[in-house]
N, C-alpha and C positions, 0 to 999 in steps of 0.2 A: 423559757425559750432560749435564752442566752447560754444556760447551764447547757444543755444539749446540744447545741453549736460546736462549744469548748471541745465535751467528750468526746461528741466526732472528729471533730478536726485531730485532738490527741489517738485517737483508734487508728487514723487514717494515715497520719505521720510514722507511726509506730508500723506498721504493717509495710509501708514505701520505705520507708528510709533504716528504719532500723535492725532492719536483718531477718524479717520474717523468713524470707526464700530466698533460698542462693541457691544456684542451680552450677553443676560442673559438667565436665565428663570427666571420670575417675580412673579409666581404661578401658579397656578391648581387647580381642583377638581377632589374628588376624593371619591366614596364611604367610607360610614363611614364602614361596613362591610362586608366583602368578603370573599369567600369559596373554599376551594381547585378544582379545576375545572372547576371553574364557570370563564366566562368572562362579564365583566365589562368596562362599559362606562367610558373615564375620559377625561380631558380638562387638556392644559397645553398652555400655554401664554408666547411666547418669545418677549423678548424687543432687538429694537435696540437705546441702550444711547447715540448711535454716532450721527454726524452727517449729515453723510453720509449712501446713502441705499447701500448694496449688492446684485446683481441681480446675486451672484454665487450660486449652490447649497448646501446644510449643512444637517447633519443629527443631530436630536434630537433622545438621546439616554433615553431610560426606563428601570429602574430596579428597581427592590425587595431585601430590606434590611433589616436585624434586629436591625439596626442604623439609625438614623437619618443623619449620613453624609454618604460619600463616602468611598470606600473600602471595596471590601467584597461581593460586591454586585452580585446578579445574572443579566445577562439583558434577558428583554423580550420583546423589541420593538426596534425595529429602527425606526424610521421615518425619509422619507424622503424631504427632502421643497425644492420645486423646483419655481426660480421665485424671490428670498431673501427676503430681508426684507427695508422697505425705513429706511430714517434716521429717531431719537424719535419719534418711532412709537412700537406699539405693534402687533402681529398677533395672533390668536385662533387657536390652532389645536385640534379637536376633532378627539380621535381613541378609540378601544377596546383592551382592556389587558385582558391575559386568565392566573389565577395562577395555575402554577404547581401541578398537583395532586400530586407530591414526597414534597411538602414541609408541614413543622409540621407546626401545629397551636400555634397561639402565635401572640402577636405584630409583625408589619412586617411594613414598610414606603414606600413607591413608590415614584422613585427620578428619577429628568429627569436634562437630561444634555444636551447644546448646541454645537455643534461644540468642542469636547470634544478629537477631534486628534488637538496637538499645532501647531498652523501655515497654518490648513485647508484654515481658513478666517484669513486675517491679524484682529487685532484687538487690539486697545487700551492698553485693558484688558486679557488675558487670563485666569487670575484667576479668573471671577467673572461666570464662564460657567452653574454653576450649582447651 
């Protein structure tokens, strides 16, 4: 009984902590020009740099920024992926994004995040989410 305890706990370490799944987003497209009310097609590309796949579910989060990083941000999409992701591999999501007619005109960046609540998915990495 003892023996088996060990190999779990080593299975379980190994899968949390050591790098099973690491989940990115690796890029997107994204129209060059867009208009207050208008919805828009766009692609966003997550990677898994693990080795391992995840067949739990994870939401990729979308928002509009007047920065190029995080903080600040509005969100306008959730998506949902259902099914995960195998290990170094990449998946395509295509969805539509509608921008706000309250917002002013001006530069603006659309920024996606993966799995972006800490500890949804174990993962390697949790800083490299976005």
């Amino acid at each position: 009984m003892k023996k088996i305890l060990i190999l779990l706990f080593i299975q379980l370490i190994g899968y949390n902590v050591f790098g099973a799944v690491n989940l990115s987003i690796s890029g997107g497209i994204v129209p060059n020009s867009m208009y207050r009310g208008g919805s828009y097609p766009i692609t966003i590309y997550v990677q898994n740099n693990g080795s391992s796949s995840t067949s739990a579910y994870f939401i990729v989060n979308v928002s509009i920024n007047t920065v190029s990083t995080y903080g600040g941000q509005s969100w306008l999409l959730d998506i949902p992926v259902f099914g995960g992701i195998s290990g170094n591999s990449t998946i395509t999501l295509n969805t539509t994004i509608t921008i706000p007619c309250t917002y002013s005109t001006g530069v603006r960046y659309i920024l996606a995040a993966v799995d972006s609540i800490p500890g949804a998915i174990a993962e390697s990495n949790e800083s490299d989410n976005n």
